[in-house]
N, C-alpha and C positions, 0 to 999 in steps of 0.2 A: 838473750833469751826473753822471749815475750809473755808469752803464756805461764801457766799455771807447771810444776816441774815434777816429776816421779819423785816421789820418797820411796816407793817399795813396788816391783812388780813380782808377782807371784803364777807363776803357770800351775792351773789343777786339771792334768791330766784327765783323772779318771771319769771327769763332768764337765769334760772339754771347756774350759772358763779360761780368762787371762785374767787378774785380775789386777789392776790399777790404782795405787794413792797417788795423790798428787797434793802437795803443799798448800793446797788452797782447801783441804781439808776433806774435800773429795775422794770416793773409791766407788771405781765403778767396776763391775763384774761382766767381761767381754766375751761372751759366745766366740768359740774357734768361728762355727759358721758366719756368722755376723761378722768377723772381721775379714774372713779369706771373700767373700764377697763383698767386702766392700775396701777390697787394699787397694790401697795410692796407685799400686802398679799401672804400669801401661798398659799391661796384656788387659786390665777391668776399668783402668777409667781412660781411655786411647791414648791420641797423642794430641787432643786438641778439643777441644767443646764440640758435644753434641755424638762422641763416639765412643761411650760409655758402653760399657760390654754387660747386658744381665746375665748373672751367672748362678746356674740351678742346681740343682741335684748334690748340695754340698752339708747336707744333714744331719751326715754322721763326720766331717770331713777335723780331724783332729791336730795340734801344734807340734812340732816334735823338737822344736828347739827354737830358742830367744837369742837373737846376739846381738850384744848392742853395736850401735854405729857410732863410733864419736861420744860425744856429751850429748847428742842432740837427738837421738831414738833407735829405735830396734827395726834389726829386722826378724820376721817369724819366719820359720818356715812350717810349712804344712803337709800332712801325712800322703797330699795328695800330688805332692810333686813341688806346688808352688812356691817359691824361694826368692819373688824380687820385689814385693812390699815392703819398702823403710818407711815405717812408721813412727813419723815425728812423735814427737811430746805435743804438740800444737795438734797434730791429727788426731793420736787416741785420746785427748780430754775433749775434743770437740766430740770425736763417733761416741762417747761414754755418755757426754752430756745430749747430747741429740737421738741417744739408741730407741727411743720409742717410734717416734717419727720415722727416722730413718727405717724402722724394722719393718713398721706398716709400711710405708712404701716400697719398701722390696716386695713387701708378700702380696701388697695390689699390682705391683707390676708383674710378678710371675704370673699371676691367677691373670692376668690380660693377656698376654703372652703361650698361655694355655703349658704353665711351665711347671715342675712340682722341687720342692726340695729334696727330694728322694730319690737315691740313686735311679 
């Protein structure tokens, strides 16, 4: 294992959040939306550079269960069907540490894309 390791993950429902410690003394608090658009999966990030799926309308889009994979991450699923993002430990402490950036650039590439976060 490389990366920094989950001590506790916590799902809050009712304020759609996932929320993240990791060993390295970090907790970051993960928007459902934020994560379902930007899961590992294939169906959002292709099968190859450069075929990255931007995915909209996911505002209200909520977790409805964690399961972990292995030692090595979770997968979520999502109220809106989606179920094939395993999400490393090595991926949700980089989206956690990077969710600023990463946020605004979703919401510049929607707003270019003439796309809304709402259903």
């Amino acid at each position: 294992m490389s990366g920094p390791q989950p001590t506790a993950i916590t799902l809050h429902r009712a304020s759609h959040v996932l929320e993240v410690a990791f060993d390295s003394g970090e907790t970051f608090r993960l928007p459902a939306e934020y994560l379902r658009v930007h899961s590992p999966s294939a169906e959002v990030q292709g099968h190859g550079p450069g075929q990255r799926t931007l995915v909209g309308g996911k505002a209200n889009v909520n977790i409805t269960a964690v399961e972990p994979v292995g030692n090595y991450a979770v997968l979520l699923r999502f109220d809106d069907g989606h179920a094939t993002g395993i999400f490393s430990w090595d991926v949700l402490h980089e989206l956690g540490r990077d969710y600023e950036r990463n946020w605004q650039a979703y919401l510049d590439a929607l707003a270019a894309a003439g796309m809304t976060r709402g259903p």
